[in-house]
C-alpha positions as CSV (number, residue, x, y, z in Angstrom):
1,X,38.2,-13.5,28.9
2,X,41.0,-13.6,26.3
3,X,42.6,-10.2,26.6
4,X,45.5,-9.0,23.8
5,X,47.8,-6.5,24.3
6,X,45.9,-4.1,21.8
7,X,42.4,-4.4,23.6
8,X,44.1,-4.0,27.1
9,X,45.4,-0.7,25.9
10,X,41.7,0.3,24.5
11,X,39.9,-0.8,27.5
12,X,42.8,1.7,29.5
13,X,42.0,4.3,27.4
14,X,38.3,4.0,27.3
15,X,36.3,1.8,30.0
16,X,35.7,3.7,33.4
17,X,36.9,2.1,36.2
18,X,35.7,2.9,39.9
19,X,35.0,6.3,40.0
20,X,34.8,8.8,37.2
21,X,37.4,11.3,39.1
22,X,38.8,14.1,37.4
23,X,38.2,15.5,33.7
24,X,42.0,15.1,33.4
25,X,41.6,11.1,34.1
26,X,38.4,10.7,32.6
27,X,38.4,7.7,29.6
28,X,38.3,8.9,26.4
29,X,35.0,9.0,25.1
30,X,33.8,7.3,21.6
31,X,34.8,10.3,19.3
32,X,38.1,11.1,21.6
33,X,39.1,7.6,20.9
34,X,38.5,7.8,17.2
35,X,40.2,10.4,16.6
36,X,43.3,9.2,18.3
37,X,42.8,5.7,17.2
38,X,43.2,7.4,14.0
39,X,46.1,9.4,14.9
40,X,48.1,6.6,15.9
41,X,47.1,4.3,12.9
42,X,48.9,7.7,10.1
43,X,52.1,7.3,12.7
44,X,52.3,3.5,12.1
45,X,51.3,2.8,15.9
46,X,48.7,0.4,17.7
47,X,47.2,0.8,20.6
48,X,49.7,-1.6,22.5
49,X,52.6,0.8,21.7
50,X,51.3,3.0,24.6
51,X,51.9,-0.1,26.7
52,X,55.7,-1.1,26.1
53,X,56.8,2.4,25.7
54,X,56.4,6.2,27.2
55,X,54.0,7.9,25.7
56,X,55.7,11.2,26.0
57,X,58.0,9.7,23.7
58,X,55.2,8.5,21.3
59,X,53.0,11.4,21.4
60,X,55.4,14.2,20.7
61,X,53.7,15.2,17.8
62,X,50.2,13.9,18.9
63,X,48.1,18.1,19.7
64,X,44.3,17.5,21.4
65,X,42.6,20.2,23.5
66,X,41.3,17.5,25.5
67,X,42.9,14.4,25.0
68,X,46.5,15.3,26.7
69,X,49.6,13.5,27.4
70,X,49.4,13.6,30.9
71,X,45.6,12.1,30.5
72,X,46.7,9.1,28.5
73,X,49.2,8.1,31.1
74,X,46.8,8.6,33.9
75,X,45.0,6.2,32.2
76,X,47.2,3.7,31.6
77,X,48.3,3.4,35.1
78,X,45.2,1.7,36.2
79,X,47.0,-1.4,34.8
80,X,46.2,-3.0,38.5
81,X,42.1,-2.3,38.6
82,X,41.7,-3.9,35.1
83,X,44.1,-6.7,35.7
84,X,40.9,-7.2,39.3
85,X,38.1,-6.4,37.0
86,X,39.4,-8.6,34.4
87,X,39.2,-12.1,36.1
88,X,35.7,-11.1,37.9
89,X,34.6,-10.8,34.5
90,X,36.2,-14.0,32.9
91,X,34.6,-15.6,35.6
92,X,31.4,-15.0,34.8
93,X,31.5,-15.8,31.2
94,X,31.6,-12.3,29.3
95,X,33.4,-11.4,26.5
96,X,35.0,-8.3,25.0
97,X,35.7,-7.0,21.1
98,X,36.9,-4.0,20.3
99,X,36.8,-2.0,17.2
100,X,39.8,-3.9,15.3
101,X,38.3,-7.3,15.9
102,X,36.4,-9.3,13.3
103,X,33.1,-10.1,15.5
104,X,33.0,-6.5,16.2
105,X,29.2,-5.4,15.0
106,X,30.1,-3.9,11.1
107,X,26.8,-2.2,11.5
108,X,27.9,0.2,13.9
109,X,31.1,1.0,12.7
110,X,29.1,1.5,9.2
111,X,26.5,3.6,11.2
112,X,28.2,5.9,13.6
113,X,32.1,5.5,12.1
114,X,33.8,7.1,14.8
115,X,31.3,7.5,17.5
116,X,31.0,3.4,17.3
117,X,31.5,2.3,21.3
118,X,35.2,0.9,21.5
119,X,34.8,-1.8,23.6
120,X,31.6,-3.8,23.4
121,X,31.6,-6.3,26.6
122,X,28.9,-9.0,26.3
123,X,28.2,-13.1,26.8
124,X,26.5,-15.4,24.7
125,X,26.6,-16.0,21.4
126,X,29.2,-13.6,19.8
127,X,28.2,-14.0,16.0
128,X,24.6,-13.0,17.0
129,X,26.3,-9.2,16.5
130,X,26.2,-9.7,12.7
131,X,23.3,-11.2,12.3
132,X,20.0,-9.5,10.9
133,X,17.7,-8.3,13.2
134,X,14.9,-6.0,14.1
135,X,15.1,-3.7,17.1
136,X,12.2,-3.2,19.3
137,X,11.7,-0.2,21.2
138,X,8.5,1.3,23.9
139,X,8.2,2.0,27.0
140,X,8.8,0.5,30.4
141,X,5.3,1.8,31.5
142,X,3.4,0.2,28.4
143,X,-0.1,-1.0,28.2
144,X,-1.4,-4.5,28.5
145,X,-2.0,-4.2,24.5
146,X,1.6,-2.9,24.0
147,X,3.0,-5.4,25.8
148,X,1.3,-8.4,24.1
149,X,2.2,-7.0,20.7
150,X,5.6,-6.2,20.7
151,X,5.3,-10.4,22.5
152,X,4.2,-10.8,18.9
153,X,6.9,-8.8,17.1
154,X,9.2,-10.8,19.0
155,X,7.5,-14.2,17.8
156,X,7.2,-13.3,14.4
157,X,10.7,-12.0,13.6
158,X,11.9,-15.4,15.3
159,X,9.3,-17.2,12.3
160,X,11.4,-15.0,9.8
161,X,14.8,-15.9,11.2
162,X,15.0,-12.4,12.5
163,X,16.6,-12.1,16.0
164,X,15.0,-9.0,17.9
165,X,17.1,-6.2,19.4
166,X,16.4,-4.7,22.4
167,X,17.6,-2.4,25.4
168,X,16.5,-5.2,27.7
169,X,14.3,-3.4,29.8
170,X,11.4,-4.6,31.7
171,X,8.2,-3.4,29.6
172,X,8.1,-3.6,25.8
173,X,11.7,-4.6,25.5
174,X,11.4,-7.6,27.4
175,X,8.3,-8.6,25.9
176,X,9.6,-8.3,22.5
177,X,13.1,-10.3,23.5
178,X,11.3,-13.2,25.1
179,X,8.3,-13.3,22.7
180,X,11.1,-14.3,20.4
181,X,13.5,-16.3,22.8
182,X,10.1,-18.6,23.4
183,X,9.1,-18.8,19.9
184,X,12.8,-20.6,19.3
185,X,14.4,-17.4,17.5
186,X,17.2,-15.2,18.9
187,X,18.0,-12.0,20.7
188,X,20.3,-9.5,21.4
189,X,19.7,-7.4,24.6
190,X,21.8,-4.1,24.7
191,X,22.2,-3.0,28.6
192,X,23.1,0.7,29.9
193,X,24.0,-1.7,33.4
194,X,24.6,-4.7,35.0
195,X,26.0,-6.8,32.4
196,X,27.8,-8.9,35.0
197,X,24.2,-9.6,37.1
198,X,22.6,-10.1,34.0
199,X,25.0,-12.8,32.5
200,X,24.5,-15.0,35.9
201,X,21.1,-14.5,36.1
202,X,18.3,-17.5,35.6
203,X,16.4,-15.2,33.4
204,X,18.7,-15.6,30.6
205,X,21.1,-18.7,31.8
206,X,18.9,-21.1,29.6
207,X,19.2,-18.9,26.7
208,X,22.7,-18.0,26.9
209,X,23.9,-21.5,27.3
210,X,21.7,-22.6,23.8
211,X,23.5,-19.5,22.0
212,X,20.2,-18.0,21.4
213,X,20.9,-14.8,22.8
214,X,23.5,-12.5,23.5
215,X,23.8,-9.4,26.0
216,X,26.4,-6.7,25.0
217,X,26.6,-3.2,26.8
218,X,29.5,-0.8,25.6
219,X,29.8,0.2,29.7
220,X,31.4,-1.1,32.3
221,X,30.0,-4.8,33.3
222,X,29.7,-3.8,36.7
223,X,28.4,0.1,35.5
224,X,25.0,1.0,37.5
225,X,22.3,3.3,36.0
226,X,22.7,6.4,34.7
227,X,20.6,8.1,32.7
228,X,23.3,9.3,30.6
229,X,24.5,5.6,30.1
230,X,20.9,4.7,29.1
231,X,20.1,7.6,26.5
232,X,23.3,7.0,24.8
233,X,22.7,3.2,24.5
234,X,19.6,3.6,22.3
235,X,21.9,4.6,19.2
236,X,23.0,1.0,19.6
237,X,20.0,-0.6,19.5
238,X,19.4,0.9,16.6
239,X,22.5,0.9,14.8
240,X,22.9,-3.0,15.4
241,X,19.3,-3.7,13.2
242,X,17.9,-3.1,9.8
243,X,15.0,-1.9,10.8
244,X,13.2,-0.8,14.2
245,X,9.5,-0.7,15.5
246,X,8.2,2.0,17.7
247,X,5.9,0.1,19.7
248,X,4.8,3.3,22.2
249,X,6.4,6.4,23.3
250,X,5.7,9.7,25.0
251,X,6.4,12.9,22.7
252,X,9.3,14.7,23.5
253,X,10.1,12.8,27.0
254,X,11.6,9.8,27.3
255,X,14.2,7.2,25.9
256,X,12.3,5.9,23.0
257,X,10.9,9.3,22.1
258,X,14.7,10.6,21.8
259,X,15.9,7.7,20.3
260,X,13.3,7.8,17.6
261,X,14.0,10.9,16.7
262,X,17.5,10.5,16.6
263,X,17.2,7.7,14.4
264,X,14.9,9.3,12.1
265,X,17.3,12.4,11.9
266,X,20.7,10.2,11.1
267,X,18.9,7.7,9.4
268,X,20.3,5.2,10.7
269,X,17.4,2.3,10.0
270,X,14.2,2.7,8.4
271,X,11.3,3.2,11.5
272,X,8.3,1.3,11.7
273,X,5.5,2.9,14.1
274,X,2.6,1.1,15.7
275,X,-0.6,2.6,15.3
276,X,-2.6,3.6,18.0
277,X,-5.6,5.5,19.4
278,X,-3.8,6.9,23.1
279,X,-4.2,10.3,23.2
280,X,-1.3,10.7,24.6
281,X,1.0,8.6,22.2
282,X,4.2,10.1,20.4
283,X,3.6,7.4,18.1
284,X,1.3,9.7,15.4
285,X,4.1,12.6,15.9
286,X,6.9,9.9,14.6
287,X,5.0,9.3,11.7
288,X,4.9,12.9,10.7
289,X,8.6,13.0,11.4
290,X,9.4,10.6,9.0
291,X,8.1,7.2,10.3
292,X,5.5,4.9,8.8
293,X,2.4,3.3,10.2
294,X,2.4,-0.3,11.1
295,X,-1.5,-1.1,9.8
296,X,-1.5,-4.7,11.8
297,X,0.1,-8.5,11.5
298,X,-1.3,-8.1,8.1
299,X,0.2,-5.2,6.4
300,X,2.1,-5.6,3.5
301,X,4.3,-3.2,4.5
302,X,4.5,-5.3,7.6
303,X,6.8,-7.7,5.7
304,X,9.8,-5.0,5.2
305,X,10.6,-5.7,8.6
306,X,10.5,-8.9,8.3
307,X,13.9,-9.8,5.9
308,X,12.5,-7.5,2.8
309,X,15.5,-6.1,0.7
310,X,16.2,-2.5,2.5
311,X,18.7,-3.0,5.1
312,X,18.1,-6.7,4.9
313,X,21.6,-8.5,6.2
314,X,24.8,-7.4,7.6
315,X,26.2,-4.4,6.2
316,X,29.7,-4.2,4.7
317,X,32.3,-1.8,6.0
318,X,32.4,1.3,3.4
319,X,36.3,1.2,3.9
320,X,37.0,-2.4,3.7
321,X,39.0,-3.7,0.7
322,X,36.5,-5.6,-1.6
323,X,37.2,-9.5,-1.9
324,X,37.8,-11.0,-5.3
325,X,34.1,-12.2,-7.4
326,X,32.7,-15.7,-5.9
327,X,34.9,-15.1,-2.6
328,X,32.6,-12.6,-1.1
329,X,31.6,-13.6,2.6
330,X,28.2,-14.7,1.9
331,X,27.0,-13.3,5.5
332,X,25.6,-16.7,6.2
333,X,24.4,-16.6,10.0
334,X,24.3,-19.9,11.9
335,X,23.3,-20.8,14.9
336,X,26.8,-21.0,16.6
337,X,29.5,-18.9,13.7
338,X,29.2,-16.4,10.9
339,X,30.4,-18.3,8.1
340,X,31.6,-17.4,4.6
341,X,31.0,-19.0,1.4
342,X,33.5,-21.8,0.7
343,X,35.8,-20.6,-1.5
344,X,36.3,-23.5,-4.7
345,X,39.3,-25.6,-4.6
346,X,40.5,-27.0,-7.7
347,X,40.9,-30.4,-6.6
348,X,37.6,-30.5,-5.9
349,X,34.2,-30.4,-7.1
350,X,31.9,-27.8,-4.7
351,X,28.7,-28.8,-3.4
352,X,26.5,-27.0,-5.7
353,X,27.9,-28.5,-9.0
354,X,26.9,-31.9,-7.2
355,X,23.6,-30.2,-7.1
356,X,23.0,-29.1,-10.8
357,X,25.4,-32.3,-11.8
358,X,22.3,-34.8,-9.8
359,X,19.7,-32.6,-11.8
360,X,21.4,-33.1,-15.2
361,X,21.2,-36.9,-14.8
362,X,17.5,-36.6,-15.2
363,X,15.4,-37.5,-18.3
364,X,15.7,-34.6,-20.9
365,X,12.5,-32.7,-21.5
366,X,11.6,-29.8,-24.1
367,X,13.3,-27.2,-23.5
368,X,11.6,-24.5,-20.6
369,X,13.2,-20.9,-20.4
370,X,12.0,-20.7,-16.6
371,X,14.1,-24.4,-15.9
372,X,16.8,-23.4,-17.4
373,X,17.0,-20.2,-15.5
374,X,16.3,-22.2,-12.3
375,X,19.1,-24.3,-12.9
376,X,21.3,-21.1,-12.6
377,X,19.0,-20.4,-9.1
378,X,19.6,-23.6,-8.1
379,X,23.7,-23.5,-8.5
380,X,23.3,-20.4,-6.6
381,X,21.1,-21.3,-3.6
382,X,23.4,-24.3,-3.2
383,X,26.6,-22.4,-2.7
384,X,25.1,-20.2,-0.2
385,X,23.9,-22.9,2.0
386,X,27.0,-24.7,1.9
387,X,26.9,-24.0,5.4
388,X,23.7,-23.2,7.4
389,X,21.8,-20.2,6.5
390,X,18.7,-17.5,7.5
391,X,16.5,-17.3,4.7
392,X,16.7,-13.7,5.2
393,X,20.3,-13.9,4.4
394,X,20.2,-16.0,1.3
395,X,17.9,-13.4,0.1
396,X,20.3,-10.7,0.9
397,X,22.9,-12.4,-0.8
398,X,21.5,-12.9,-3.9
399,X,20.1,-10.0,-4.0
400,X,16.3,-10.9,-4.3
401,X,12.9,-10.0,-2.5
402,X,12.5,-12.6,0.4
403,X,8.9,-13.7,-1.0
404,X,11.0,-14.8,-3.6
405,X,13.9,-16.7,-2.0
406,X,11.3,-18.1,0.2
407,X,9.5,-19.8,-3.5
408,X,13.1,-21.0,-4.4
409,X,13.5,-22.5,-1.0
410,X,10.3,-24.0,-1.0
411,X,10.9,-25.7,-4.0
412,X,14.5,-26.7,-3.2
413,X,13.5,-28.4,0.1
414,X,11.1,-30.3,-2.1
415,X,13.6,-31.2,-4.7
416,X,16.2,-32.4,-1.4
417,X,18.4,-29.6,-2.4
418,X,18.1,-28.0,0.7
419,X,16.8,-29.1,4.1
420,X,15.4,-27.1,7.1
421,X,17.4,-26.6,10.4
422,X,15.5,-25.0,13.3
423,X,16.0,-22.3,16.3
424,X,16.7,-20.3,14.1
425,X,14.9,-21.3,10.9
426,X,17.9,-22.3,8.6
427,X,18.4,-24.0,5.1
428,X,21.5,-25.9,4.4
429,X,22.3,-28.3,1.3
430,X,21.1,-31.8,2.2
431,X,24.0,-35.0,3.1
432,X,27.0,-35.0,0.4
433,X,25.4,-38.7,0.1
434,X,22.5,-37.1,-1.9
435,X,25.1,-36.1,-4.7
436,X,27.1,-39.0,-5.2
């Protein structure tokens, strides 16, 4: 586990270690650390500062009811349990990213700003965190008929080139994660404990090893339940989709109850709810809250879930400096990096000009308003698949419906524009043979 000197001092300042002890050594919770993450950013300060110098000295001027000089250094000392902790971890294969790093999940910092979880300790594939998804959420306790359809949610996103998020939890969330893992798609699984069992288990060795799935938890690797730790997880799950499916829950008891509501009261994603005849479901209450029925396989509203525009894609940071016109990351998603469009080199002649340029050499026919405007679409689709990407993706980018990326895409595999890559489903532009 590659640790810097700035996510050394986070994980000091924010990751329990051993026991809890004291509220005057307790790690600073999401919003404690944003707002002193904050605080030290206006001085011109990092969080590595509080390693090489005494932070009496640096936080003179630094006034928190809660957060107090003496706290910081208490936890700062335990320098010696993280150094342990540390190569336990590495051992196993996790990972860490903090708030500052560039795979960090832009949906949650977008979603929850300063309640976003500062460390996020995982293993697997990293750029799965930026990828689009669908969370999945029901209970442990479901039914038989539960079980087998949120199987299907889980195979049908992976169809889409949706991953599936999900708490990871025996019942509908694993259902939903492995209906997808075993239909060749991908997963995230968000745990509230045992991130280091989990990462060396054979359950998910196979999948971890293809990069089809990644386990993150913002908790201690080694952290056992808590029911704290597992209520405030579900904001995660949320947070890191565009769009979630309530496949059963219990009014007003439970984890997916309260996390339903939650999200339907930030508005965090929009909430899908699947429709049943339990007398005892919260599932018809959700709806009147603000959720919407889930008719069947067949429902057109269905297909909002599955890559439609709303929240289709990763979403930007509000307070990130915009990039210049045709250098925009073009949020392509691959199997193994998040790639960015190629930016156009001078010198050189970019892969979709070769595209239009092969086209042009065909006979000229009368001239067609819808050809010409393909030729545009065309240009367009090629520069985005410069690299392999989700069809859900290239329709975010380009701002389209998905039913009609997926008619572009048909048509471009047929011209050998674009060819099809699988688990996940991906397009990219065909050999640079093809052009030449």
């Amino acid at each position: 586990m590659e640790v810097t000197p700035e996510t050394e001092a986070v994980m000091l300042l924010t990751v329990a270690l051993g026991k809890s002890g004291t509220a005057a050594t307790r790690p600073l919770t999401p919003t404690e650390w944003g707002e002193f993450a904050n605080w030290l950013n206006q001085q011109g300060l990092g969080p590595a500062d509080m390693l090489h110098s005494r932070p009496a000295d640096l936080l003179q001027d630094w006034k928190h009811p809660k957060v107090t000089e003496g706290r910081v250094r208490a936890l700062l000392n335990r320098g010696a349990s993280l150094g342990f902790a540390l190569e336990k971890w590495e051992r196993a294969g996790l990972w860490a990213v903090t708030r500052s790093d560039a795979d960090y999940p832009i949906r949650l910092k977008h979603h929850l700003q300063r309640m976003a979880p500062a460390v996020l300790f995982g293993c697997g594939n990293k750029s799965l965190l930026n990828a689009s998804g669908i969370a999945v959420v029901g209970s442990r306790h479901a039914e038989d008929s539960d079980i087998a359809y949120a199987e299907r949610i889980g195979s049908q996103a992976a169809q889409c080139g949706q991953l599936v998020v999900s708490g990871g939890a025996a019942g509908v969330d694993h259902a939903a994660m492995f209906g997808a893992l075993n239909a060749e798609g991908t997963a995230i699984g968000v745990l509230a404990e045992g991130l280091l069992r989990a990462a060396t288990s054979k359950r998910y060795r196979s999948y971890l090893m293809s990069g089809d799935l990644a386990l993150v938890s913002p908790f201690n690797p080694e952290a056992r339940f808590v029911v704290g730790n597992a209520m405030a997880r579900n904001k995660y799950i949320y947070c890191l989709a565009h769009e979630a499916v309530v496949v059963s829950s219990t009014p007003d008891s439970g984890g997916t109850w309260k996390g339903a509501v939650e999200n339907l009261k930030k508005r965090w994603v929009p909430l899908a709810v699947k429709r049943t005849e339990t007398v005892d479901s919260g599932n018809p209450r959700l709806v009147e809250l603000g959720g919407r029925w889930l008719e069947g396989f067949d429902d057109p509203a269905f297909g909002n879930a599955w890559g439609g525009k709303t929240g289709a894609g990763p979403v930007r940071d509000r307070n990130a400096v915009a990039e210049p016109p045709g250098e925009q990351a073009a949020l392509a998603v691959g199997r193994d990096q998040v790639v960015d469009a190629p930016k156009r080199s001078p010198s050189t002649e970019d892969p979709a000009t070769k595209a239009n340029r092969a086209f042009e050499k065909r006979p000229e026919s009368r001239a067609d308003p819808a050809e010409e405007l393909f030729v545009k679409v065309r240009h367009l689709v090629a520069t985005v698949c410069a690299e392999p990407t989700l069809p859900v993706v290239i329709a975010d980018t380009l701002g389209v419906t998905k039913p009609t990326a997926d008619a572009w895409i048909k048509r471009l595999v047929a011209e050998r524009v674009l060819k099809k890559l699988t688990k996940p489903v991906r397009y990219a532009i065909c050999d640079k043979e093809l052009w030449g």
